[in-house]
C-alpha positions in Angstrom: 0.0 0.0 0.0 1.3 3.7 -0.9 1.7 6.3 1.8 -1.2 8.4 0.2 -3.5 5.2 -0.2 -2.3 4.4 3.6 -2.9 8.1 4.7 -6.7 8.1 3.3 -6.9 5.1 5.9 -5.3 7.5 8.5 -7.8 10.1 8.1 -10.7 8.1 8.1 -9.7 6.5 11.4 -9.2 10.3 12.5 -12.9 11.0 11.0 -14.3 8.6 13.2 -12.1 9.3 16.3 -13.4 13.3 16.2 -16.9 11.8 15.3 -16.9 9.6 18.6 -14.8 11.4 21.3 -15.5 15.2 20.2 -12.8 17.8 21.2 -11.2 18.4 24.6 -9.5 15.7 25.8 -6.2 14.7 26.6 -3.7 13.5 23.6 -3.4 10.0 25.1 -7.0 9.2 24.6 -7.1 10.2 21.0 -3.8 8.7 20.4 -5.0 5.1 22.1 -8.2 5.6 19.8 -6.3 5.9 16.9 -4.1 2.7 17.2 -7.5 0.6 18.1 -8.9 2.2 14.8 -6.0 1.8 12.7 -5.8 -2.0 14.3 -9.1 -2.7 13.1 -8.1 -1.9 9.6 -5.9 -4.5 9.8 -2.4 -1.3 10.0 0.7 -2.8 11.9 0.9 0.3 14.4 3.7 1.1 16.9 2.9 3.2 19.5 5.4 5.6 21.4 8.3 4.9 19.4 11.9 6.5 21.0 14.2 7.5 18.4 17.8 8.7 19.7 19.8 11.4 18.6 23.1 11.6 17.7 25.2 14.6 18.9 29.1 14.8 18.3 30.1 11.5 19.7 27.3 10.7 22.2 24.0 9.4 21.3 21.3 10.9 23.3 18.5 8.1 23.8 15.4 8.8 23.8 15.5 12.4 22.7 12.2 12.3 20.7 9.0 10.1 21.4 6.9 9.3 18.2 3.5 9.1 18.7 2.4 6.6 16.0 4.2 5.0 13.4 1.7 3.1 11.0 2.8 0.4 8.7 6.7 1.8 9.2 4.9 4.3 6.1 3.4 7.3 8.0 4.2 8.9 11.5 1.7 10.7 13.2 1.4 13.2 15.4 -1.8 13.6 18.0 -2.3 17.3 18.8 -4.9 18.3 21.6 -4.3 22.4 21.4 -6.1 25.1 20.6 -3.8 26.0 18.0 -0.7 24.8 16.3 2.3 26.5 16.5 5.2 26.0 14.0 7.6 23.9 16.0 4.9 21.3 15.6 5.2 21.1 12.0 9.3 20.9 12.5 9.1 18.2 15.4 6.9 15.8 12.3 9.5 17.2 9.7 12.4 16.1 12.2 10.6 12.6 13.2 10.4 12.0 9.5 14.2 12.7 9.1 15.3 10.2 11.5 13.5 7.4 10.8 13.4 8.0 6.8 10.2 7.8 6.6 8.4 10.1 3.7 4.9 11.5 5.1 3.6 12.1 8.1 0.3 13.5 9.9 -0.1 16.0 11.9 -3.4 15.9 13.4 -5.3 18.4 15.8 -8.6 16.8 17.7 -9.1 20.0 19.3 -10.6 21.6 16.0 -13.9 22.0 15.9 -13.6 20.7 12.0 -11.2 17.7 11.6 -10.7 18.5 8.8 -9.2 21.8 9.5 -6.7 19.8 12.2 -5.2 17.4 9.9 -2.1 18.1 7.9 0.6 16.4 5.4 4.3 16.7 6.5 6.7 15.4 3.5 10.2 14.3 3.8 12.0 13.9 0.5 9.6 14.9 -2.0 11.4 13.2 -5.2 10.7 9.2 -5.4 14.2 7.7 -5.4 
């Protein structure tokens, strides 16, 4: 499966998250609602993923904590804020880096409109 065919999958499971739960709560419950959904679709998901970073000659372990990687294809990101500020965008953009992986989600449950909460981080636009 592609990482757009696999991210339509994604964003229905986040449709029917925002339909069920609403906004206002707390990441970890939209996050634990998005691996059952994406289980039920059959997805191989990981949940809370450390990935260590390497500065000068020490690796740092577990400097970053990935929400969910789906299908080692798309990471996502669970947002609960009223508003997303641009590191948000760069901590997906840097996830992406470090694991290789090309797409990932960024997804706010506290907007009133899913829709308006979900967006598509690339790494590495070009097919190689």
């Amino acid at each position: 499966m592609t990482e757009n065919e696999l991210s339509y999958k994604v964003i229905g499971a986040a449709l029917e998250v925002h339909k069920n739960m609403g906004v206002g709560l707390l990441e970890h419950a939209y996050e634990t609602a998005m691996a059952y959904e994406l289980t039920k679709l059959g997805l191989s998901v990981e949940r809370q993923i450390c990935l260590p970073l390497k500065y000068k000659e020490i690796t740092i372990e577990d400097s970053f904590r990935v929400d969910l990687i789906v299908d080692n294809k798309i990471i996502i990101e669970v947002k609960s804020v009223l508003e997303l500020h641009p590191v948000f965008y760069s901590q997906v953009l840097t996830y992406l880096k470090l694991t290789n992986i090309k797409l990932g989600l960024l997804i706010n449950f506290n907007s009133p409109l899913i829709k308006d909460g979900i967006h598509r981080i690339v790494n590495k636009l070009i097919d190689e």
